[in-house]
C-alpha positions in Angstrom: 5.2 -2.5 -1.3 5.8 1.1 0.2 3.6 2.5 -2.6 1.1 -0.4 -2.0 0.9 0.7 1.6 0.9 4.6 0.8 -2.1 3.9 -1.9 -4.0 1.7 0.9 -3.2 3.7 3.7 -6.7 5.0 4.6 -8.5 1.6 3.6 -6.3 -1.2 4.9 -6.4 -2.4 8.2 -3.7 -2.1 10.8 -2.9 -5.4 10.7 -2.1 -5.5 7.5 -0.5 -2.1 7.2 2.0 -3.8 9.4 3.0 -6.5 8.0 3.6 -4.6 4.4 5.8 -2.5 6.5 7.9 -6.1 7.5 7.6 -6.5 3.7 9.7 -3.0 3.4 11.4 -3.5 6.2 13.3 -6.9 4.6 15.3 -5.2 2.1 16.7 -2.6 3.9 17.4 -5.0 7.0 19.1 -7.0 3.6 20.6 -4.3 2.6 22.5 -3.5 5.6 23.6 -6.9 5.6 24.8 -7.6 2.1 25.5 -4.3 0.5 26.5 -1.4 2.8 28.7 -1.8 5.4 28.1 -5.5 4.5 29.7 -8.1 6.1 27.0 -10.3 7.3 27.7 -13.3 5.6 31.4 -13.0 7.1 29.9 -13.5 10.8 27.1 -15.5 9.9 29.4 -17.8 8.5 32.0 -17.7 11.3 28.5 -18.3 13.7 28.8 -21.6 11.7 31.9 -22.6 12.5 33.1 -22.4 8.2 36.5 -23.1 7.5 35.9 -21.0 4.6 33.6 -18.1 5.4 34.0 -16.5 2.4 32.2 -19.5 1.0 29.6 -21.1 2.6 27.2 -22.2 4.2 25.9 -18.8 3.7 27.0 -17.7 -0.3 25.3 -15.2 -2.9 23.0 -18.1 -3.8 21.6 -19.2 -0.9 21.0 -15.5 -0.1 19.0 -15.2 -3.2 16.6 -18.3 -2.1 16.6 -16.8 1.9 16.1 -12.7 0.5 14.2 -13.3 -2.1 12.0 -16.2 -0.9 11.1 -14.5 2.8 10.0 -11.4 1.0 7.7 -13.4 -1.6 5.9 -15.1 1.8 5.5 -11.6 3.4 3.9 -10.1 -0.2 1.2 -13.1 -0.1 0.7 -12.8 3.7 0.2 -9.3 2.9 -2.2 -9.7 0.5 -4.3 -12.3 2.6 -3.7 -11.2 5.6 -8.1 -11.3 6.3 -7.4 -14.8 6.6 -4.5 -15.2 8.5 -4.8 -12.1 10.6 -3.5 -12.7 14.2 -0.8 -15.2 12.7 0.5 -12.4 10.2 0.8 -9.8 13.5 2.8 -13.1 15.6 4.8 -13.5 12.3 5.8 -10.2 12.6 6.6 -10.1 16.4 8.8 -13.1 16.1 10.4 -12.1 12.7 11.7 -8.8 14.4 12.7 -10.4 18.0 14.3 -13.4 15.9 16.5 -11.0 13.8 17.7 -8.8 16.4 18.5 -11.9 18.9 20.3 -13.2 16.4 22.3 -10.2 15.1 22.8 -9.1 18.7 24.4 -12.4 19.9 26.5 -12.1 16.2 27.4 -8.9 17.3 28.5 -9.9 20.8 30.9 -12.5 19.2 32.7 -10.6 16.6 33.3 -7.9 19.5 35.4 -10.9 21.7 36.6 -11.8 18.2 37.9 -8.2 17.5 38.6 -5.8 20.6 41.9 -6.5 20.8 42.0 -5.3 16.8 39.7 -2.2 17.9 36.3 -3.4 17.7 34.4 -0.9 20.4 30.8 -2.1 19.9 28.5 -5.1 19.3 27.7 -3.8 16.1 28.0 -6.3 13.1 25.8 -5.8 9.6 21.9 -5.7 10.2 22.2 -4.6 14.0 21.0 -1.2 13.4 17.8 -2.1 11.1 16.9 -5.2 13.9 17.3 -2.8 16.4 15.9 0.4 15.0 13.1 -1.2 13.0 12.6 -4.4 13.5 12.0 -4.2 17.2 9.6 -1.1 17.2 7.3 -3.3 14.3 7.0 -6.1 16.6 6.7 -4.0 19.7 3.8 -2.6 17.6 2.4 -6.5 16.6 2.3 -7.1 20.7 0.6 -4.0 21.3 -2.4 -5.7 18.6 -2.1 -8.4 19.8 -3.1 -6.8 23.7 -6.0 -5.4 22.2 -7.7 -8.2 20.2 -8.6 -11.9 20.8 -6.7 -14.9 19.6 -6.3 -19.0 20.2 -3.0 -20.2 20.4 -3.4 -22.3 17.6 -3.7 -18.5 15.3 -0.5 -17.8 17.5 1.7 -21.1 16.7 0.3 -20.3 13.1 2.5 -17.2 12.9 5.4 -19.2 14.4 5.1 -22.0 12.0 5.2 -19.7 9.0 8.6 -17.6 10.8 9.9 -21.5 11.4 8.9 -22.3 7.9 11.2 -19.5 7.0 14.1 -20.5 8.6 14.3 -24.3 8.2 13.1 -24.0 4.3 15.0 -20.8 3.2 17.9 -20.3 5.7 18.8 -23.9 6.9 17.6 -26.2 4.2 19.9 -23.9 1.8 22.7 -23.8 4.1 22.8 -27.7 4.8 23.5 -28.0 1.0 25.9 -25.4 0.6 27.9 -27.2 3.5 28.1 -30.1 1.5 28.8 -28.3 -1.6 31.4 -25.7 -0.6 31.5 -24.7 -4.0 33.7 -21.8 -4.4 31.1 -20.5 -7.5 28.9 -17.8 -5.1 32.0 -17.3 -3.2 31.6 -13.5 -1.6 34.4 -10.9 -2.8 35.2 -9.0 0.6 34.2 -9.1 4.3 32.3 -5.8 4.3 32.6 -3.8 7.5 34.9 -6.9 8.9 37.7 -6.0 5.7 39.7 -3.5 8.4 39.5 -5.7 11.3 41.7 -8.3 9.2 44.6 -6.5 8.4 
């Protein structure tokens, strides 16, 4: 996607340009999350209340169908973005203020869970990229979104596809995992919350 964007550059419309940029943006908010410092999963999973939150409801599988799903919708929305225009730009504003709400309130938790083991910020796996990214991407959506027309059914079109997202890649997945609890896609280590266990 980052050479589809660099190849397109003087051609493609800002619109789209911005929603490739989500489409980069994913795996290296992803990254953060599951590979360095990692950890996500741990908090997400303590969000959930898991008795287990090494495994589940979030596990390496149901990050495969959430990762890998979410970026296939933002590759087709890229690619037909002419259609859906002003709902691709609200996809992206939610997308970013969705992730770093959620990360920050994450954040907020495993700080009351921690600062008596030394925890000194909010930060938690996927904080910086929300914050540092995400949030200028969708500031960047709004400020298209100032400057051209749209109904509010093109609007709650955008939102439907970010809720489509969530419910059919993050909760649907979860839910069964719950039920499961297999131990198969069990996570190895806690990530950046390892040295706040010992």
């Amino acid at each position: 996607m980052g050479c589809m964007l660099i190849w397109n550059w003087s051609s493609w419309e800002q619109s789209q340009k911005l929603i490739c940029i989500l489409a980069i943006l994913v795996p290296m908010h992803i990254f953060e999350e599951n590979s360095f410092p990692a950890g996500f999963y741990y908090m997400n999973n303590l969000g959930f209340h898991s008795n287990e939150p090494m495994v589940y409801p979030q596990n390496e599988c149901t990050n495969m169908v959430t990762n890998l799903g979410a970026e296939i919708i933002l590759i087709l929305v890229t690619f037909s973005v002419q259609k859906i225009e002003v709902s691709a730009i609200a996809l992206v504003v939610f997308f970013g203020l969705g992730e770093t709400l959620n990360h920050t309130r994450s954040g907020i938790l495993m700080y009351i869970r921690y600062h008596e083991k030394g925890k000194k910020t909010i930060y938690g796996p996927g904080l910086v990229t929300s914050w540092c990214m995400m949030i200028p991407l969708s500031v960047a959506g709004i400020k298209w979104l100032t400057v051209h027309s749209f109904t509010v059914i093109q609007i709650l079109g955008g939102i439907g596809i970010f809720m489509g997202i969530a419910v059919f890649l993050i909760l649907l997945p979860f839910a069964i995992s719950i039920r499961i609890k297999s131990k198969q896609f069990a996570f190895d280590d806690k990530g950046y919350f390892e040295k706040y266990e010992k």
